[in-house]
C-alpha positions in Angstrom: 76.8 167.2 131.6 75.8 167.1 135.3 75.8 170.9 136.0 78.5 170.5 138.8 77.7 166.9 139.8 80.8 165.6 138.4 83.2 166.8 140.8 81.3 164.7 144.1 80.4 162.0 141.5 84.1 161.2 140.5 85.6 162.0 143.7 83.2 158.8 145.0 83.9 156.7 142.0 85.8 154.0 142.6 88.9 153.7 140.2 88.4 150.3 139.3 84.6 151.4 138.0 86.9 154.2 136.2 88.6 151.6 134.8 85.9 150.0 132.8 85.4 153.2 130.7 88.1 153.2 127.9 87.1 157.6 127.6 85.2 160.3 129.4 84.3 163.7 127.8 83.4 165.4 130.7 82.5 169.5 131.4 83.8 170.7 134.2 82.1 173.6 136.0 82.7 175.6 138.5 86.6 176.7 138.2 85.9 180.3 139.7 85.9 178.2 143.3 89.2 178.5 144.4 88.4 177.0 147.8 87.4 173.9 146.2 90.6 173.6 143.4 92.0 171.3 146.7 89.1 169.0 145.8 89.0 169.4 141.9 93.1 168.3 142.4 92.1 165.0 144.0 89.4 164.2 141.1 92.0 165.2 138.4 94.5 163.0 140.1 92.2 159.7 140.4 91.3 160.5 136.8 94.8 159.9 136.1 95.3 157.1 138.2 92.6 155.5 136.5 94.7 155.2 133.6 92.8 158.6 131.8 95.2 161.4 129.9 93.6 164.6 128.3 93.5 164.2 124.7 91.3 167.8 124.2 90.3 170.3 126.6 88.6 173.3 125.9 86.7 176.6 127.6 82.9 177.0 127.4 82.0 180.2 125.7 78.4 180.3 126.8 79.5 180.6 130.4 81.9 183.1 130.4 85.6 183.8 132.8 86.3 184.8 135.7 89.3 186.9 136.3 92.4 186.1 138.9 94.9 188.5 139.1 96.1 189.4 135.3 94.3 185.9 134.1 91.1 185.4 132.4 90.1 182.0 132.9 87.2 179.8 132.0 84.3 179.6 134.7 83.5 175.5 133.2 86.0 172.8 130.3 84.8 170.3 128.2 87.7 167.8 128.1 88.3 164.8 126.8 90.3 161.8 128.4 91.2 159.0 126.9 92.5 155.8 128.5 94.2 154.3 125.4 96.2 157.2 124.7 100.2 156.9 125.5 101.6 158.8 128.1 103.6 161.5 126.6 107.0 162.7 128.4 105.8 166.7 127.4 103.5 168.6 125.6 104.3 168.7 121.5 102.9 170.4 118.7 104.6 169.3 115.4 103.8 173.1 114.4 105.9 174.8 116.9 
């Protein structure tokens, strides 16, 4: 937990340093800056083309939400990623 370093620190990382790590659990903060969600895309995206899939996210309750529109959203997630994990073609829940 870097307190909103991670964003600048992944969007630097190289993905072949990515690549060394087999997972990351990783809170993210700072959700409530919309202008920045450009920036948070890119991270996401070289997370995935490092070969990382979520494999559990959740909200932080200590922090709180922040409200857009009719949505109540999380202002940080802890998530998960897991390079190991197979690529699934959707979402499933054996439950539903």
């Amino acid at each position: 937990d870097i307190e909103r370093g991670e964003w600048p620190t992944l969007l630097e990382a190289d993905v072949s340093l990515l690549k060394k790590f087999r997972q990351l659990l990783i809170e993210f903060h700072g959700l409530w800056k919309e202008k920045q969600h450009a920036k948070f895309l890119q991270v996401m995206q070289k997370l995935k083309s490092a070969g990382f899939k979520v494999a559990h996210v959740h909200g932080n309750n200590y922090v709180g939400v922040y409200r857009n529109g009719r949505f109540m959203l999380p202002r940080a997630i802890e998530v998960t990623l897991d390079a190991s994990l197979p690529l699934l073609e959707k979402c499933h829940d054996p439950n539903y």
